[in-house]
C-alpha positions in Angstrom: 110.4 103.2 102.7 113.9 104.2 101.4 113.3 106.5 98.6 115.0 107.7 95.5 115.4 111.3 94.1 112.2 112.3 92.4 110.6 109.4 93.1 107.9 110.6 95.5 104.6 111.8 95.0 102.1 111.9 97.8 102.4 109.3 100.4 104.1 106.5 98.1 106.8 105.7 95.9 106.6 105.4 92.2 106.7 102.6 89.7 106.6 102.6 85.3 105.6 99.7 84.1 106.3 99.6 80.0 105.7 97.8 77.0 105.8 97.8 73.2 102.2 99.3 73.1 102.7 101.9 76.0 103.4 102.6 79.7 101.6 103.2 82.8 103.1 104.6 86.5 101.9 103.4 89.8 101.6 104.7 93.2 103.4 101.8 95.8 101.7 102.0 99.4 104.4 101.7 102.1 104.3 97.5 102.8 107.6 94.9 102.9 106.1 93.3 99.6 106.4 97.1 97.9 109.4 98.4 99.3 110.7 95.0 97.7 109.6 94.9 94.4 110.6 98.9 94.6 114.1 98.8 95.9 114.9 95.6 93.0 116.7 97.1 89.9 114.7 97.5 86.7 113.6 94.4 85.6 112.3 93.0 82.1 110.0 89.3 82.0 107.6 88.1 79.7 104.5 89.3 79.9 101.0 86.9 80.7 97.5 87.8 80.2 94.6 85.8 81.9 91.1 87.3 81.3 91.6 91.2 82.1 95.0 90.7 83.9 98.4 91.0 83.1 100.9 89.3 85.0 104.7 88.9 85.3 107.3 87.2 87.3 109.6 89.4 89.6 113.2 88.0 91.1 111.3 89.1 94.5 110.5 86.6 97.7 107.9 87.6 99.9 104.6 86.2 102.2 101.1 86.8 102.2 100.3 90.2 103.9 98.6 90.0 107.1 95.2 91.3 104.6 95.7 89.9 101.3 92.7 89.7 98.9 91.3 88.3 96.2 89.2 90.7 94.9 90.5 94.2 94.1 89.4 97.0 92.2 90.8 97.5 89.0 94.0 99.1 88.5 94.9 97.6 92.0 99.1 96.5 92.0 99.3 93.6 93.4 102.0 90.6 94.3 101.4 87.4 93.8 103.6 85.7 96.6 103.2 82.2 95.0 103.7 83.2 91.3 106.4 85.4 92.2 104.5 87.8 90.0 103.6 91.2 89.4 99.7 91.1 88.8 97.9 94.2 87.4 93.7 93.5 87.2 91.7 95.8 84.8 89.2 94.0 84.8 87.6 90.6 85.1 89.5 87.4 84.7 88.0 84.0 84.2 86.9 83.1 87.6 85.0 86.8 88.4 82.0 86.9 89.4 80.5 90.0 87.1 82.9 92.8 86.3 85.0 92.5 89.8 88.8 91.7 89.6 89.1 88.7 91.1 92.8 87.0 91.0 93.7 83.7 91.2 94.7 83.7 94.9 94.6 86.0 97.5 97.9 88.6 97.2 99.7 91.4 98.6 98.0 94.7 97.1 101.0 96.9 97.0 99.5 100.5 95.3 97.5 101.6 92.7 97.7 102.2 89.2 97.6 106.2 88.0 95.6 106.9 85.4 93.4 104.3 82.9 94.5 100.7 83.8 92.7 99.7 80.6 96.0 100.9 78.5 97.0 97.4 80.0 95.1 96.1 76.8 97.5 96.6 74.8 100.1 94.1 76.8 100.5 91.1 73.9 101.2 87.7 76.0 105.2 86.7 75.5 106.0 90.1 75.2 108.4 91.8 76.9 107.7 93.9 79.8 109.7 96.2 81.9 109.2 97.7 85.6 111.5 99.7 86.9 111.5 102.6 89.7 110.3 106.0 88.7 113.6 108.5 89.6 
């Protein structure tokens, strides 16, 4: 993965996803979906909540991974090839089964979230929200 001054920590890129309310950074896993959504320039969409989920479209094309899922842990990153959507689970939407994080297809799981995914609360529907590569 091509990366960008300061933008490395451990094995993976970096990602900040903002908001009104606050921000959280991610960890991207080396995968064509991630080296996509991390090579785009900083981009701002409106925000979507379903259950425990917040979701947002990206101006990136991709295809199922050969190991998508449907069921991640929380603060899983993931792409959702047919929305054309970031979607970030912390927790369960309305089609889990107990407290798993199921989405509403099978995506691309692109990283992991650092830190509590449950700041993702605070993500009001409509709103504005930004991701952009950390540099």
């Amino acid at each position: 993965m091509a990366h960008r001054t300061g933008a490395q920590k451990g094995n993976g890129v970096r990602i900040r996803i903002s908001w009104a309310g606050g921000e959280i950074y991610g960890q991207l896993d080396d995968t064509p979906s991630s080296r996509a959504v991390y090579e785009m320039p900083p981009h701002t969409a409106e925000a979507h909540t379903w259950g425990q989920e917040v979701y947002f479209s990206l101006p990136v094309q991709t295809t199922l991974d050969a190991r998508p899922q449907q069921v991640v842990p929380q603060g899983t990153i993931c792409f959702w090839v047919q929305g054309s959507s970031l979607a970030l689970p912390y927790g369960p939407t309305p089609i889990s089964t107990g407290k798993e994080c199921r989405l509403v297809t099978a995506v691309n799981v692109l990283g992991r979230l650092e830190g509590d995914p449950h700041v993702l609360a605070s993500v009001q529907e409509g709103a504005p929200i930004t991701v952009e590569p950390v540099e």
